[in-house]
C-alpha positions in Angstrom: -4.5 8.0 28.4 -6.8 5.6 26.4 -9.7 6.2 24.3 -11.9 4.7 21.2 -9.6 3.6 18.5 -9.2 5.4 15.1 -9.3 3.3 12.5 -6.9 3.9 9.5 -8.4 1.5 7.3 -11.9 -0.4 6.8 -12.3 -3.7 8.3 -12.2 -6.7 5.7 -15.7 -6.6 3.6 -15.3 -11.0 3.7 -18.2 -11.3 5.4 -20.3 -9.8 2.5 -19.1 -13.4 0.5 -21.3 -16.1 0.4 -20.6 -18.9 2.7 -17.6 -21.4 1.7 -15.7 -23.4 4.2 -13.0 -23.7 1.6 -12.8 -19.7 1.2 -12.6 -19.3 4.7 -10.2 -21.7 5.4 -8.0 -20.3 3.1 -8.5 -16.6 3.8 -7.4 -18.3 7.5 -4.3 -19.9 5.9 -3.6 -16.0 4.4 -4.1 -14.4 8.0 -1.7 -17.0 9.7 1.1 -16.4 7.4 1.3 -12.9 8.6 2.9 -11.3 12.3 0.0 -12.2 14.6 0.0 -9.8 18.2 -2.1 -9.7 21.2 -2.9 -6.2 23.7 -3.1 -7.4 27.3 -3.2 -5.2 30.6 -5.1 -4.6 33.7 -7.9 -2.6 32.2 -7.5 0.8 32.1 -3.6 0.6 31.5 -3.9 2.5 28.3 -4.3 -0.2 25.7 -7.2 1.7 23.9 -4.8 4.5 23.4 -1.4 2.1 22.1 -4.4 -0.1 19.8 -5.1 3.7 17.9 -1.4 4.1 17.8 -0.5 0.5 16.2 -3.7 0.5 14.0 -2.2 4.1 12.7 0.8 2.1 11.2 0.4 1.4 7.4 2.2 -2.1 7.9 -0.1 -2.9 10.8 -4.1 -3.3 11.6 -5.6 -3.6 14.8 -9.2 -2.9 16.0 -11.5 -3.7 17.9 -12.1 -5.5 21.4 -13.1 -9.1 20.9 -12.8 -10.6 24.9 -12.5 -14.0 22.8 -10.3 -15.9 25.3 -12.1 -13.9 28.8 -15.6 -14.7 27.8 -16.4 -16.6 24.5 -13.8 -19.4 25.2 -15.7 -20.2 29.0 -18.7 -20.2 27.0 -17.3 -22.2 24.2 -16.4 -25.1 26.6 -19.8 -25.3 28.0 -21.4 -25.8 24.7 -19.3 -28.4 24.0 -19.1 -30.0 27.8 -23.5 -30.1 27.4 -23.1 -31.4 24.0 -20.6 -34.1 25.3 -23.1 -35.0 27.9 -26.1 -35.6 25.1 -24.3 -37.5 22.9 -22.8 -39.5 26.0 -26.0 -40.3 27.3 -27.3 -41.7 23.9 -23.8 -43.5 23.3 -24.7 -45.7 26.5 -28.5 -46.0 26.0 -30.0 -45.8 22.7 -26.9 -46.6 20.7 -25.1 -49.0 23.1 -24.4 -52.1 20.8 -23.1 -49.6 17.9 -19.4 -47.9 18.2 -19.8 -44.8 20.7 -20.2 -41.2 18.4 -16.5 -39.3 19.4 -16.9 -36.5 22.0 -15.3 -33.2 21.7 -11.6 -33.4 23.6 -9.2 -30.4 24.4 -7.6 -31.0 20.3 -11.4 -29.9 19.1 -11.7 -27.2 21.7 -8.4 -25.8 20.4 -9.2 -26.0 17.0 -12.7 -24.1 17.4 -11.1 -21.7 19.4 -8.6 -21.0 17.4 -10.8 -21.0 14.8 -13.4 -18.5 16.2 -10.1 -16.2 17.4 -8.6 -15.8 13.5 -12.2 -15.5 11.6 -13.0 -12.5 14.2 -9.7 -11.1 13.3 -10.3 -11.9 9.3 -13.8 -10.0 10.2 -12.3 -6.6 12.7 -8.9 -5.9 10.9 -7.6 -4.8 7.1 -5.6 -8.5 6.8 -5.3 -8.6 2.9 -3.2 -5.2 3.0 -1.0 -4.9 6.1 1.8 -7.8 7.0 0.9 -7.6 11.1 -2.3 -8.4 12.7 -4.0 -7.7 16.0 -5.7 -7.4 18.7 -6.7 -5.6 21.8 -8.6 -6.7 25.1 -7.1 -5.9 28.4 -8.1 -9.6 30.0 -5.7 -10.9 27.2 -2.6 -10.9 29.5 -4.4 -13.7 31.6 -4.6 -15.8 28.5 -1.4 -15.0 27.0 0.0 -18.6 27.6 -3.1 -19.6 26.1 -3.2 -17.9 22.9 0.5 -18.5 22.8 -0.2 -22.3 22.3 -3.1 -21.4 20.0 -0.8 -19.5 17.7 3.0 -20.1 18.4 4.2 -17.4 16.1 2.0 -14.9 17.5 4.2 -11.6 19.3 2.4 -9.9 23.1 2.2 -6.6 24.4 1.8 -5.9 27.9 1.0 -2.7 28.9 2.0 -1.6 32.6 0.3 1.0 34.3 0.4 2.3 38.4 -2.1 0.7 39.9 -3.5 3.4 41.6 -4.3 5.2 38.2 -5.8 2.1 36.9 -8.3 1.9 39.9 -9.2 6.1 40.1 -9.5 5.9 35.8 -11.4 2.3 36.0 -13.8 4.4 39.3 -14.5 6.7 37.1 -15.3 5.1 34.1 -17.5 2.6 36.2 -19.3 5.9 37.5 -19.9 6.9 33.5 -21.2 3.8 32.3 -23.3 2.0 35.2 -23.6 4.7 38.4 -26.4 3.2 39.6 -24.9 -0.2 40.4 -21.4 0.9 41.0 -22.6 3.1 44.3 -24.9 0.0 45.0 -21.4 -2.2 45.2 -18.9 0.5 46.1 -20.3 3.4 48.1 -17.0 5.1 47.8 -13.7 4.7 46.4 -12.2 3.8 49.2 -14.1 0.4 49.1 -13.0 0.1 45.5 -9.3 0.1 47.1 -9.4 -3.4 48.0 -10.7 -5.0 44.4 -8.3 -3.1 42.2 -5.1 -3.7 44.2 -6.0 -7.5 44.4 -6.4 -7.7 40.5 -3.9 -5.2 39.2 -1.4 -7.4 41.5 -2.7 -10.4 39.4 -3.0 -9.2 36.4 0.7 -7.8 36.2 2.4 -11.1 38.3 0.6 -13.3 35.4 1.7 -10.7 32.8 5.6 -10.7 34.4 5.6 -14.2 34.4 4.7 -14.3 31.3 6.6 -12.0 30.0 9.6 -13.6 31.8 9.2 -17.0 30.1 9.1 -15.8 26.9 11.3 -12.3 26.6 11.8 -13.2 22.8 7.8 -12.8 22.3 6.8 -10.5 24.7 7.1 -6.9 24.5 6.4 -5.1 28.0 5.7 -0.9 27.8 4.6 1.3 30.5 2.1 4.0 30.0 4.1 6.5 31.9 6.6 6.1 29.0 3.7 6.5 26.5 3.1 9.8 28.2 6.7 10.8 28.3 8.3 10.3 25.5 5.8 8.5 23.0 7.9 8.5 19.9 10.8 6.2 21.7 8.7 4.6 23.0 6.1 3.3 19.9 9.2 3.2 18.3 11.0 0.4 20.3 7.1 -1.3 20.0 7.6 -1.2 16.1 10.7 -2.6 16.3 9.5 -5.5 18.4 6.8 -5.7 15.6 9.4 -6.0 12.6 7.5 -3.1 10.5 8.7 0.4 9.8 10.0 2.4 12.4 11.2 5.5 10.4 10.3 8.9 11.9 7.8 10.0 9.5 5.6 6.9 10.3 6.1 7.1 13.9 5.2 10.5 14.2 2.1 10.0 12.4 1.1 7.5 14.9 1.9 9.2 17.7 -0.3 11.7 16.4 -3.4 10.0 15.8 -2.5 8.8 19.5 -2.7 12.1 20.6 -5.5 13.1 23.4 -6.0 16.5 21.4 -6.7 14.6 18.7 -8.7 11.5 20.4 -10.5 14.0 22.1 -12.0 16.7 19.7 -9.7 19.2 21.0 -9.5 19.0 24.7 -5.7 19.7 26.5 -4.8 16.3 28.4 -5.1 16.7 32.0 -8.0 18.4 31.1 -11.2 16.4 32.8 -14.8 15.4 31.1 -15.7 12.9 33.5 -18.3 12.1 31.2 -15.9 11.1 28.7 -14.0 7.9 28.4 -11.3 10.1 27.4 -11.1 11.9 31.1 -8.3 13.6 31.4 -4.9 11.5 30.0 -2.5 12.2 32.4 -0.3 9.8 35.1 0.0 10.2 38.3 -3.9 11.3 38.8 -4.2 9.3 41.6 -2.7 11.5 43.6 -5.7 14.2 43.7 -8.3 11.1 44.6 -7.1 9.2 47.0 -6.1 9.9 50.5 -2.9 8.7 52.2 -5.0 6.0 53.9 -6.4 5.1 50.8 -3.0 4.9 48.9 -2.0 2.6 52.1 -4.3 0.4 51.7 -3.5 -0.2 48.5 -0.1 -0.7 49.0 -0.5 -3.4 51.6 -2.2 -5.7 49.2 0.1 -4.4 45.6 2.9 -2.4 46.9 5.2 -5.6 46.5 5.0 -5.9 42.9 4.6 -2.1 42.6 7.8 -2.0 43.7 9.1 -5.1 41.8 8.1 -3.5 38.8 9.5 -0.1 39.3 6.5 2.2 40.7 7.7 4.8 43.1 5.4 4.1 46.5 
């Protein structure tokens, strides 16, 4: 289950100040002190749905999908890689008997970077009243060693989900947003098979490993035990956290979590395939894909399906 995120609180109004680089840098200093977290999954694992439940917390804020390390930083280094090349050329032409400008190095990509990642958080989440900050976009878990340099205090959450639910929800959802050009690609599901087992295999190795090297800073929950048994399970998340895990809060986020509620009413398992909310239940797979379809995906993911404990 996943769907749009409920927001407990405004976002900051900063943005409404007049420009200071001081101000900001210290609104930046304020924002580091605090629990920083990242979200990171194969997408459509459920993060949208765990985001509602965190951002429910009164301790914690949480909004928003910024894809700051998946797309912005690429896009970052190519700014600075063309800059680099201008100022390069006129360092050995124009300028050449003066002392070479300085180009930008990895120290000055890190900075901006990091920079760009905490004034987007300053800008999407409540900072100034909460003691934990974060945020959500599924491609995170392939930058979590990055964003681990970036910001060594900062805590990760790796959401697990089957595969084969991630690719039937993600087929859907493609059909919802873009038909046209997902039948252009895939004329069926069964030649989405192929693309979803290859990614949700790297996305959850890279997650693992991750997870792995760093047990004391990574958190790993499974959308099956969302489903289940929520409360234990957002509890044990809060606890990771270090904010409030008493059973008045946790039932309130589990409620604002719930599909009834993130749905306007509807039962989960009940579908609306033009929703992104569908139909919130595991194990969906099973009424869309044939045996030969489940196969196939098994012979590209079913080893770490089974290394991570999905039933084949």
């Amino acid at each position: 289950m996943s769907g749009t995120p409920q927001p407990a609180r405004a976002p900051s109004s900063a943005s409404s100040k007049p420009f200071s680089y001081r101000d900001l840098h210290a609104d930046i200093e304020t924002l580091l002190a605090k629990e920083l977290f990242f979200i990171g999954a194969h997408p459509k694992s459920g993060t949208t749905w765990m985001q509602a439940m965190l951002n429910a917390h009164p301790e914690i804020s949480c909004s928003g999908e910024g894809h700051l390390v998946n797309r912005f930083a690429p896009l970052l280094e190519v700014a600075l890689n063309t800059h680099n090349q201008l100022v390069a050329r006129k360092n050995g032409s124009i300028f050449k008997e003066f002392q070479p400008f300085p180009l930008f190095g990895k120290q000055e990509f890190g900075y901006l970077l990091g920079s760009a990642i905490a004034l987007m958080l300053l800008r999407s989440t409540d900072y100034q009243h909460v003691r934990v900050v974060g945020e959500k976009t599924p491609d995170n878990v392939m930058h979590f060693a990055q964003l681990a340099t970036l910001f060594p205090g900062a805590k990760f959450v790796h959401v697990l989900r089957d595969g084969r639910d991630c690719m039937v929800s993600g087929w859907f959802h493609n059909l919802r947003v873009n038909p046209g050009e997902t039948q252009r690609r895939y004329p069926g599901l069964r030649d989405f098979v192929a693309v979803i087992a290859n990614s949700w295999k790297a996305f959850v190795e890279r997650g693992m490993s991750f997870h792995a090297a760093h047990q004391d800073r990574c958190f790993t929950v499974r959308y099956e035990d969302m489903v289940a048994n929520p409360r234990d399970t957002m509890r044990a998340v809060f606890r990771f956290l270090s904010v409030d895990t008493s059973l008045d809060i946790v039932s309130r986020c589990v409620d604002a979590g719930r599909f009834e509620n993130m749905s306007g009413g509807r039962q989960a398992g009940s579908e609306d395939r033009s929703s992104f909310l569908r139909q919130g239940r595991p194990e969906n797979w099973r009424q869309h894909l044939t045996p030969e379809d489940n196969q196939a995906f098994l012979a590209i993911a079913g080893d770490v399906m089974a290394r991570v404990g999905y039933k084949q």
